[in-house]
C-alpha positions as a Markdown table, in Angstrom:
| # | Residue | x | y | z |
|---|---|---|---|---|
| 1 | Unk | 5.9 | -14.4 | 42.4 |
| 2 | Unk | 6.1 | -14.1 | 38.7 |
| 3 | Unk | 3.4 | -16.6 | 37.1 |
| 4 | Unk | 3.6 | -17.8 | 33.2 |
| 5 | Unk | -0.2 | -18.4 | 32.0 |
| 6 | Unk | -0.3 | -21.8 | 30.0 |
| 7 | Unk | -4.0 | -23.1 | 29.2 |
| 8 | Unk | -5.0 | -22.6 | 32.9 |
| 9 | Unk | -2.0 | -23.4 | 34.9 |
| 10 | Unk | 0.4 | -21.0 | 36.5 |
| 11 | Unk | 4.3 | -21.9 | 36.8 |
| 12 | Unk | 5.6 | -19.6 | 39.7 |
| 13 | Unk | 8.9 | -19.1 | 39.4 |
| 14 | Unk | 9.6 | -21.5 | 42.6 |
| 15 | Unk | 8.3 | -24.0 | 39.6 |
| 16 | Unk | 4.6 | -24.6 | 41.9 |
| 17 | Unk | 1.9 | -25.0 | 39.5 |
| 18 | Unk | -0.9 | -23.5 | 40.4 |
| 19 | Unk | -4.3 | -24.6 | 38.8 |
| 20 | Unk | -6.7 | -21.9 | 37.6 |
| 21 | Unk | -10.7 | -22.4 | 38.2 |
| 22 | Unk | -12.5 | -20.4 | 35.8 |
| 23 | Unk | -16.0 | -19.2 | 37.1 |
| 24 | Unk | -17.5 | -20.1 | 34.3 |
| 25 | Unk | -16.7 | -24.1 | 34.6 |
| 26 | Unk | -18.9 | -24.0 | 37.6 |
| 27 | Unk | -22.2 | -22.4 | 36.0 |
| 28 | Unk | -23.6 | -25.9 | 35.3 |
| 29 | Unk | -23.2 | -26.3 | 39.1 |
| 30 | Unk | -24.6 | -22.9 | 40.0 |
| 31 | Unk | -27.8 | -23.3 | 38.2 |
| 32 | Unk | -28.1 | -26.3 | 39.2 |
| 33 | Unk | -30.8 | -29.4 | 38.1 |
| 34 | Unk | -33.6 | -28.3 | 35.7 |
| 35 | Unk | -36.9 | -29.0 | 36.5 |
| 36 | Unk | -37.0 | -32.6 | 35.8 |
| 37 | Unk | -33.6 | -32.6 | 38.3 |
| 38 | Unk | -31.2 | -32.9 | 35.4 |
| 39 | Unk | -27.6 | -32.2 | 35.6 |
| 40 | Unk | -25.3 | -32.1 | 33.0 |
| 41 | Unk | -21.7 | -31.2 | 33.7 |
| 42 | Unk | -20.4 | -33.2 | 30.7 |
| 43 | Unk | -17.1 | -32.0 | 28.6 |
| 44 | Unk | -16.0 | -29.8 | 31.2 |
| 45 | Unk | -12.8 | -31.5 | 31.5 |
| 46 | Unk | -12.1 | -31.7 | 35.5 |
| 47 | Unk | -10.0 | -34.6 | 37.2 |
| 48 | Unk | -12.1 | -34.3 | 40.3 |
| 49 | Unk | -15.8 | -33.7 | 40.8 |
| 50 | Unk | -16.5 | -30.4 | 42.5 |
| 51 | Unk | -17.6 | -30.2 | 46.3 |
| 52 | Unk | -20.0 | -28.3 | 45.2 |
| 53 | Unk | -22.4 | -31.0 | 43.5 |
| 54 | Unk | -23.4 | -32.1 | 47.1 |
| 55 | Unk | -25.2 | -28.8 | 47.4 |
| 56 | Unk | -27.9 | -30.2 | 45.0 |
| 57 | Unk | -28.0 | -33.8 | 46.9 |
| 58 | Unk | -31.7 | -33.6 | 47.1 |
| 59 | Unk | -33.1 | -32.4 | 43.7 |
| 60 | Unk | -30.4 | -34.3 | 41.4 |
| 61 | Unk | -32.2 | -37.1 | 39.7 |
| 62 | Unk | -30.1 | -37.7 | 36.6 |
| 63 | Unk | -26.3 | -36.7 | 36.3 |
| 64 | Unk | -24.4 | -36.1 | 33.2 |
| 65 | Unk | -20.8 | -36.5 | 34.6 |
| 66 | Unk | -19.5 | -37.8 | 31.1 |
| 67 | Unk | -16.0 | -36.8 | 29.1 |
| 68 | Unk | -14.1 | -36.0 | 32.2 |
| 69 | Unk | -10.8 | -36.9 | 33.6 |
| 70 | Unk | -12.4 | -38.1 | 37.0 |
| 71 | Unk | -9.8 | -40.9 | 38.5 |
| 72 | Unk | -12.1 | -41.9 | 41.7 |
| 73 | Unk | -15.4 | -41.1 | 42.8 |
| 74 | Unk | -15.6 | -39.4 | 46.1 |
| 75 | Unk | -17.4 | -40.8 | 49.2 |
| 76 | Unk | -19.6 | -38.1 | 49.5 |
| 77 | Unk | -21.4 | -39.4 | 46.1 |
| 78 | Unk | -23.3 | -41.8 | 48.3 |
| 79 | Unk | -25.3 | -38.5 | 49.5 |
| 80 | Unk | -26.8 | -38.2 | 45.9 |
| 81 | Unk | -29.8 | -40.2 | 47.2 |
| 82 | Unk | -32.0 | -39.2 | 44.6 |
| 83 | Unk | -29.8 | -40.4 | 41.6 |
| 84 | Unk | -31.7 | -42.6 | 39.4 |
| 85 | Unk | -29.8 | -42.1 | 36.2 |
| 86 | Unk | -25.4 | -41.4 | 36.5 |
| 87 | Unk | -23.3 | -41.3 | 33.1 |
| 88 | Unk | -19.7 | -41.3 | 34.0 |
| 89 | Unk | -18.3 | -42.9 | 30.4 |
| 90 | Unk | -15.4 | -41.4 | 29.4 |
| 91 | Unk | -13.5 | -40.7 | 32.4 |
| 92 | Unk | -10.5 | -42.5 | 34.2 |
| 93 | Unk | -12.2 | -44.1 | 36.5 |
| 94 | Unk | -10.1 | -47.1 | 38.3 |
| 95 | Unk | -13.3 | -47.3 | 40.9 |
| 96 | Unk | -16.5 | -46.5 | 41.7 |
| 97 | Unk | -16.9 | -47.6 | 45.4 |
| 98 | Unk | -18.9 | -44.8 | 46.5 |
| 99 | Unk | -21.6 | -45.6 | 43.3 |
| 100 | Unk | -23.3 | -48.6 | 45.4 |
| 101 | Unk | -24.5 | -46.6 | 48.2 |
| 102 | Unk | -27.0 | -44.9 | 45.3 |
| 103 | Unk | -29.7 | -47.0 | 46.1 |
| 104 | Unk | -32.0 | -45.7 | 43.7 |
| 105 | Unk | -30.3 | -45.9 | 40.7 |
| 106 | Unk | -31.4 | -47.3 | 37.8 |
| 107 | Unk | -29.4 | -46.5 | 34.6 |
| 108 | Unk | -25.1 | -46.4 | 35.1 |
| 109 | Unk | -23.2 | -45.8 | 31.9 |
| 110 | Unk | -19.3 | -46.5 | 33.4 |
| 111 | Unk | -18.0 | -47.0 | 29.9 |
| 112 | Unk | -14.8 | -45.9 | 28.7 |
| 113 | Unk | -13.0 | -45.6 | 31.7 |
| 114 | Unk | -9.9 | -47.7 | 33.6 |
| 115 | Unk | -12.0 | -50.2 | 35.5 |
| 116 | Unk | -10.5 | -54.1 | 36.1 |
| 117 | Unk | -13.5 | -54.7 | 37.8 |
| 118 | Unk | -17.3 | -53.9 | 38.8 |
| 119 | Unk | -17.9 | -54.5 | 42.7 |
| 120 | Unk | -19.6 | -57.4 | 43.9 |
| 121 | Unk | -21.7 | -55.2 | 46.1 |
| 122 | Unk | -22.9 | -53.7 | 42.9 |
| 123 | Unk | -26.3 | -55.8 | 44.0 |
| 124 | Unk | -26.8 | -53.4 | 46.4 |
| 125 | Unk | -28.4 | -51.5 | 43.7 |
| 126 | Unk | -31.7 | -53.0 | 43.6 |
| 127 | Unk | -33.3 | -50.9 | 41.3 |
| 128 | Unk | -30.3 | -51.3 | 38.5 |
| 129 | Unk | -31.8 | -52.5 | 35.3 |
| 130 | Unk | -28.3 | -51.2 | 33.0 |
């Protein structure tokens, strides 16, 4: 398999492309929250959020997911229990399902992204002041 390297894709030459992770987009992730449980994983350009947030479910209080290309947020962001803050402006977001289940939230910046509409369930989010 021959691959062509263009700005992290591979082209076989069966014409698969083949996405390249570099390490160094997860460090944010590695290290993890700071000690106020912080997390910023702003500008790092992904389409999808990495499995590998859920690892810090229990210390992540604020999350910095901003200038992304996320389409959808994943079920499995209802087990960031501890969120109080979430920034996801500037994504591609078309919905945000999964965001109500954060019952502790209290900030949610969603702007900038593809949304027609906000949940109606959004009330489930008690502790939402904007």
């Amino acid at each position: 398999v021959v691959l062509k390297f263009e700005n992290q894709v591979f082209t076989s030459e069966f014409g698969f492309l083949i996405k390249l992770f570099v390490m160094e987009d997860y460090e944010d992730l590695d290290t993890g929250p700071d000690q106020n449980g912080q997390l910023n994983l702003a500008f790092h350009n992904w389409d999808e959020v990495p499995s590998d947030l859920y690892s810090h479910a229990a210390t992540v209080k604020g999350l910095n997911f901003s200038h992304n290309r996320i389409l959808d947020v994943p079920k499995e962001f209802g087990n960031l229990v501890m969120i109080r803050e979430l920034d996801l402006s500037h994504n591609k977001l078309y919905q945000i399902d999964p965001v109500i289940m954060l019952r502790r939230l209290r900030v949610l910046n969603l702007s900038h992204n593809c949304l027609s509409s906000i949940p109606e369930n959004i009330a489930c989010c008690a502790m939402l002041v904007r």
